[in-house]
C-alpha positions as CSV (number, residue, x, y, z in Angstrom):
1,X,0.0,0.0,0.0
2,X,1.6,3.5,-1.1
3,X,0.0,6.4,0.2
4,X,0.6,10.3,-0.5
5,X,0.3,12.9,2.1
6,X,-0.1,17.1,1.7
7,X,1.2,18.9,4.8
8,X,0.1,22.4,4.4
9,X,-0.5,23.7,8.3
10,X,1.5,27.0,8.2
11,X,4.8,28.1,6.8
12,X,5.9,24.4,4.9
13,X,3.9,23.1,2.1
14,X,5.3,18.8,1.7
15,X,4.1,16.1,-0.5
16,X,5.4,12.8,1.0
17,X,4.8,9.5,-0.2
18,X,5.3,6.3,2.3
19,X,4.6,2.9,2.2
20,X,2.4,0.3,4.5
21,X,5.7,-0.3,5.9
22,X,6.6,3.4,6.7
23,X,9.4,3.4,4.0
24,X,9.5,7.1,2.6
25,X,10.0,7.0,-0.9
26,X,9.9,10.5,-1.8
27,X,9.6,14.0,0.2
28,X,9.4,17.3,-1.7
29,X,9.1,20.5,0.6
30,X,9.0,24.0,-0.2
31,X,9.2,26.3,3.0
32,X,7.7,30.1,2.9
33,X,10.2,32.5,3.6
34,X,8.9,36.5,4.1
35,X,11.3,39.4,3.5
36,X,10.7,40.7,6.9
37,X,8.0,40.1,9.9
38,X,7.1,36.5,10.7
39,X,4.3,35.0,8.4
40,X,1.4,36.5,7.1
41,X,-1.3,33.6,6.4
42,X,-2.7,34.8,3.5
43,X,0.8,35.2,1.7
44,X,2.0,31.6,3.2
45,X,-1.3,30.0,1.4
46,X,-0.5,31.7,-2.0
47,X,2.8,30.4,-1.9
48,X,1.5,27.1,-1.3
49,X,-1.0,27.2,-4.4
50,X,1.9,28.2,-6.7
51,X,4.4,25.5,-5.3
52,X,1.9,22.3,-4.2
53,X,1.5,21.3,-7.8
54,X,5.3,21.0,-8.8
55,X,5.8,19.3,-5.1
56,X,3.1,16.5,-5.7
57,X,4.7,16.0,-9.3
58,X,8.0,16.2,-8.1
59,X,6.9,13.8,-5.5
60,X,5.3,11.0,-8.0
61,X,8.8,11.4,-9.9
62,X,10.9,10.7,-7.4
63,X,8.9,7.6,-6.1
64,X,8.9,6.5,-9.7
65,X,5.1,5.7,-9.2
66,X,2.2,6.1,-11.2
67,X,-1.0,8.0,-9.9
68,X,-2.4,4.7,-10.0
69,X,-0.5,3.2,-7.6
70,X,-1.1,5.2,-5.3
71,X,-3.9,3.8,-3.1
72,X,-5.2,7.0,-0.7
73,X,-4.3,10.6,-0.5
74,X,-4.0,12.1,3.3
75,X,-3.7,15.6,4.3
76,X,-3.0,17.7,7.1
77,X,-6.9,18.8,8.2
78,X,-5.6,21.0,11.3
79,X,-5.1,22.7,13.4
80,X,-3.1,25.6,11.7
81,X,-3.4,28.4,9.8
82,X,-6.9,28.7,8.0
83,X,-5.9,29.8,4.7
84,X,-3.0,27.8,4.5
85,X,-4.5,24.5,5.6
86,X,-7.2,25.0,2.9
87,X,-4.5,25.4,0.1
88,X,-3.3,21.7,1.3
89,X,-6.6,20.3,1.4
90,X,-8.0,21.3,-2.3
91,X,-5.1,20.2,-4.1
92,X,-5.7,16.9,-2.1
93,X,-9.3,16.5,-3.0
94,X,-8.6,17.6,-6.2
95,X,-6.3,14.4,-6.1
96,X,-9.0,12.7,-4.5
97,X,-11.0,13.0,-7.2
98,X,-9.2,13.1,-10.5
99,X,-7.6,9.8,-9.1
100,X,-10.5,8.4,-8.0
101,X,-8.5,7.6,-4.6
102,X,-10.0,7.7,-1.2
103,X,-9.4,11.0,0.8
104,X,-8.2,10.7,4.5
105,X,-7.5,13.7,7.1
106,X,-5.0,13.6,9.5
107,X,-4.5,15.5,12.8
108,X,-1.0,17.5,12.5
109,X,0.0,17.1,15.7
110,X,-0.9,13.2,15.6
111,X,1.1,13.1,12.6
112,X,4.4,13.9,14.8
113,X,3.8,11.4,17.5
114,X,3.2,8.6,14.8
115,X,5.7,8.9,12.8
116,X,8.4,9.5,16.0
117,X,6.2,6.2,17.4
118,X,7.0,4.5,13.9
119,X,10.8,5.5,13.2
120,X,11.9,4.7,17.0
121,X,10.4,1.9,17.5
122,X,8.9,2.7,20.8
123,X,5.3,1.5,21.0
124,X,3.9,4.1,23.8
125,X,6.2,6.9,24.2
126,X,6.0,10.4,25.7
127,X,6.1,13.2,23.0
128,X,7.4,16.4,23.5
129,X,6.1,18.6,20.9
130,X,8.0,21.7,20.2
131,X,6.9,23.7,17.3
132,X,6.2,27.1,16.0
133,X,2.5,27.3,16.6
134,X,2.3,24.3,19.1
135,X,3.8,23.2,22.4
136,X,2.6,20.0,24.2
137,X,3.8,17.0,26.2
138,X,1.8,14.3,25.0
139,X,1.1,10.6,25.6
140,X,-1.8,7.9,24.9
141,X,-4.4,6.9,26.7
142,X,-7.7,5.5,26.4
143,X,-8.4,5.9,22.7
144,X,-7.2,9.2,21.9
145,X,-3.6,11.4,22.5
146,X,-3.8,13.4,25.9
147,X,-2.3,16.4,26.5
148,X,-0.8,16.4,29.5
149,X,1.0,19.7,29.7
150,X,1.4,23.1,26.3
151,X,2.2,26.4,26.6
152,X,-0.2,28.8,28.3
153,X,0.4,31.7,25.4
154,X,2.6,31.0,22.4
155,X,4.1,28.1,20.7
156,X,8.1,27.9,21.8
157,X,8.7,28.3,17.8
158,X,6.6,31.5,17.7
159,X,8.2,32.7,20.8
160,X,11.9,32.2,19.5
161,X,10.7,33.8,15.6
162,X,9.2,36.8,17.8
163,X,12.0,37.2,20.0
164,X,14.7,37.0,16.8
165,X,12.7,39.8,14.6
166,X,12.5,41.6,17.4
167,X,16.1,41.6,17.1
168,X,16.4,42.8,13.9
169,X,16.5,39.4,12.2
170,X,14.3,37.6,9.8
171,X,12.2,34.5,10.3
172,X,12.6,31.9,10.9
173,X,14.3,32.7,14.5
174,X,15.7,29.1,16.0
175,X,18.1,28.2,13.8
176,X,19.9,31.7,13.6
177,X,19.2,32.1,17.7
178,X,21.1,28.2,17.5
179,X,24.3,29.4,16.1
180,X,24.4,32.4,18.3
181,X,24.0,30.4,21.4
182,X,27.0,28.2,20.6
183,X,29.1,31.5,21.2
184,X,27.3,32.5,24.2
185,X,28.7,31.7,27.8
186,X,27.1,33.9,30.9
187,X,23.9,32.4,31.8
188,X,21.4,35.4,32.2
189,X,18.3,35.4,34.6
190,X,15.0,35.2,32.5
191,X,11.6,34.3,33.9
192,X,11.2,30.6,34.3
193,X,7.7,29.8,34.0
194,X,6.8,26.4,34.5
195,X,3.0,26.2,35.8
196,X,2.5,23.1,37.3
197,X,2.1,20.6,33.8
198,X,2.0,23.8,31.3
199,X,4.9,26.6,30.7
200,X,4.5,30.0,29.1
201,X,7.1,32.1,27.2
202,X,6.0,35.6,26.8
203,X,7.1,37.2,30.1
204,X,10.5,35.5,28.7
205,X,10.6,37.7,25.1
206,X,9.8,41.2,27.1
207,X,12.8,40.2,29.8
208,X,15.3,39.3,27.0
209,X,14.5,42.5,24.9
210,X,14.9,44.3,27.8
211,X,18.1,43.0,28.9
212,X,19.3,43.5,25.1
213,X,18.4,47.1,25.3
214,X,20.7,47.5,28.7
215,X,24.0,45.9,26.3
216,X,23.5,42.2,26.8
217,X,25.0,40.3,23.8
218,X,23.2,38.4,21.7
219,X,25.1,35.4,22.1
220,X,24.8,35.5,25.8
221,X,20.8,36.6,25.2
222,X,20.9,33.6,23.2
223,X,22.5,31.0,25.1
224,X,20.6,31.9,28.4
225,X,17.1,31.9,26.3
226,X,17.8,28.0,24.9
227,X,19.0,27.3,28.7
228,X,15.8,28.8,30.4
229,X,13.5,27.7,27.5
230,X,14.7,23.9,27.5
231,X,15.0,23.7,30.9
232,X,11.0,24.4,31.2
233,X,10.2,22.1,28.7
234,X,12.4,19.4,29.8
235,X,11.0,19.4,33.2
236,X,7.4,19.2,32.7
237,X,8.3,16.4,30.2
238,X,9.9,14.7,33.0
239,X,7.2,15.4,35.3
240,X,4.9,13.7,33.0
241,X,6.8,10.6,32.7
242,X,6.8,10.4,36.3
243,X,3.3,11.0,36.5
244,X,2.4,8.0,33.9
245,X,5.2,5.9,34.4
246,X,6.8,5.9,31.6
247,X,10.9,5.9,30.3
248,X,11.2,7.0,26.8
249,X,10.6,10.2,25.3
250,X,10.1,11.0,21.0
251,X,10.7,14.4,19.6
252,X,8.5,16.3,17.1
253,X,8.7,19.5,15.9
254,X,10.7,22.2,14.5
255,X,12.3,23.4,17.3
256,X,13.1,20.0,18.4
257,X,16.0,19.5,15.4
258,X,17.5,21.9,18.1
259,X,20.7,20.3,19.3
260,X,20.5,21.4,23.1
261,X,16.9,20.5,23.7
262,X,17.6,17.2,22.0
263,X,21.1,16.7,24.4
264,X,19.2,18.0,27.3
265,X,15.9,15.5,27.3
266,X,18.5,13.1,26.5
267,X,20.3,13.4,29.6
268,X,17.2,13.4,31.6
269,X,15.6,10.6,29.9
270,X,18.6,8.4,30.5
271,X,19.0,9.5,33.9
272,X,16.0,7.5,34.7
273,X,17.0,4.7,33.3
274,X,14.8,5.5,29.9
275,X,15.8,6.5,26.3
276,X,14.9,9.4,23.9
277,X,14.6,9.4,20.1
278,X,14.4,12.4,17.7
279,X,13.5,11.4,14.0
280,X,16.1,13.2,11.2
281,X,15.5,16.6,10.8
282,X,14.0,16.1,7.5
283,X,10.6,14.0,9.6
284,X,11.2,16.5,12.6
285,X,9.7,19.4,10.8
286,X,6.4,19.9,9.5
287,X,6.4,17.4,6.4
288,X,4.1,15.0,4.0
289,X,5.6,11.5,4.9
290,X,4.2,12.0,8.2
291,X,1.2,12.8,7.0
292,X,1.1,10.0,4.4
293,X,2.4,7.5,7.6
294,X,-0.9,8.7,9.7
295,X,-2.8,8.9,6.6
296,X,-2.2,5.1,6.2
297,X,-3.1,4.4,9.9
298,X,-6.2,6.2,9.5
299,X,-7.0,4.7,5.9
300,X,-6.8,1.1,7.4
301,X,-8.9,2.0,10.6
302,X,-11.3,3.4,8.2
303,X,-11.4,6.7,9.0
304,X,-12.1,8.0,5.2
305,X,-13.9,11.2,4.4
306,X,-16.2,12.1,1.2
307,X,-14.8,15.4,0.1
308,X,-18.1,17.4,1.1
309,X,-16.8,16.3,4.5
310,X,-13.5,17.3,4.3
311,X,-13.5,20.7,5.6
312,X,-10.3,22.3,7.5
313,X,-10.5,22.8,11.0
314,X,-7.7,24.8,12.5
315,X,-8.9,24.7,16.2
316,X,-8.6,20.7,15.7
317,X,-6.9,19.7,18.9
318,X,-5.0,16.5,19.6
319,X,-6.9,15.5,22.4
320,X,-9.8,15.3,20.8
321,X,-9.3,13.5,17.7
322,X,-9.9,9.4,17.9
323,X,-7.1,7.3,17.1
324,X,-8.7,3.8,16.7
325,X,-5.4,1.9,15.1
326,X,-3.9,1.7,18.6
């Protein structure tokens, strides 16, 4: 079985095609870049109508498939950015029906914990979820994916994009805040706010920009935001394996092809006698084999949608979407 997925949530428009047996046999992304400010949903949605075509083609190509062969398309149905996620989802039911193939929606944020669950190996992990517009400490349980802990205001990807620009540099912010941080040294005192299972980030941005405005460097800046930021996140993860019992931790996310959060839940996962796992960078980020590996799980628990049903819902949380293939 060969099925092709359409991620489409915000800034990245993918086409990913994966087998029954989650072997990726093609991925063609093309990431939305503004000239200045962070992204503008409208603009982000146009740039996925002009590129989507050429990625599913592209796609096809590299698989060296036929339409025919492919058996269901899947797309990413939410949450996300409105306009952006309905760009996804017409060239998929346009698929849909010029292929004659079922259509299947997928929860985005599902989409990272199964194909982290798939890749690792682990059959129930924890997932920390670090992204631009989401933040969440995940885990299954009784049908569905619970959240057991997210940010309180913005997404940890948001919050590091926001903090950059405010800098004076361009989206997106994590990788370029990255590099600086690997010349930073002095640890600076930032809010740390870690509320009970949940964490929050914007009393963070307004203490860094007002420590850059009394000299600090950016490197230090830098450094100390990873140190505090990670720090929250690992904890509460860790707080949540204790609280469900669990050992071993998967990635998702942009944020989390970040080499210090990686190092750090590493260290705390194997400190209690557990293991972590983050996919390649490649399946990290937002991208269509994840979506085509969930669409699968969801075409073979037959959770297939006529395209009059098929509408986008950005508010579509992972809690309350039913997983019946575990």
């Amino acid at each position: 079985m060969v099925i092709l997925g359409i991620e489409s949530t915000a800034h990245t428009a993918s086409v990913g095609i994966v087998t029954d047996q989650a072997e990726v046999l093609s991925l063609a992304t093309d990431m939305f870049r503004p000239t200045h400010g962070g992204i503008h949903p409208r603009e982000a949605a146009n740039h996925h109508v002009d590129v989507l075509p050429g990625l599913v083609a592209k796609a096809i190509d590299d698989a060296h498939l036929r339409p025919s062969e492919i058996d269901a398309v899947a797309f990413a149905q939410g949450p996300g950015l409105g306009p952006c996620l309905r760009a996804g989802a017409t060239v998929a039911r346009m698929l849909a029906l010029t292929w004659n193939k079922p259509l299947v929606p997928v929860n985005h944020c599902v989409a990272h914990v199964e194909i982290a669950r798939v890749l690792s190996g682990i059959d129930d992990p924890m997932l920390l979820y670090a992204s631009g517009g989401n933040t969440q400490v995940v885990a299954y349980g009784a049908g569905r994916y619970r959240v057991l802990g997210e940010t309180l205001d913005v997404g940890i990807g948001n919050f590091l994009d926001k903090l950059w620009i405010s800098m004076g540099g361009t989206f997106p912010g994590g990788p370029p805040i990255e590099a600086e941080a690997l010349r930073g040294s002095e640890l600076l005192s930032l809010p740390y706010s870690v509320h009970g299972m949940d964490v929050a980030f914007s009393g963070m941005l307004t203490a860094t920009l007002a420590l850059r405005a009394k000299g600090a460097s950016t490197p230090d800046l830098a450094f100390s935001v990873e140190s505090t930021a990670y720090s929250m996140l690992t904890e509460v993860t860790e707080r949540a394996l204790a609280h469900r019992r669990r050992t071993d931790v998967v990635l998702g996310g942009g944020v989390a092809c970040n080499e210090r959060l990686r190092g750090m839940v590493k260290a705390m996962a194997e400190a209690r006698g557990g293991t972590s796992f983050a996919p390649p960078k490649s399946l990290c980020v937002d991208n269509g084999a994840m979506i085509a590996w969930t669409g699968h799980l969801a075409f073979q628990a037959g959770l297939v949608v006529p395209v009059e049903r098929s509408a986008v819902q950005p508010r579509q949380r992972t809690d309350l979407v039913p997983t019946p293939w575990r």
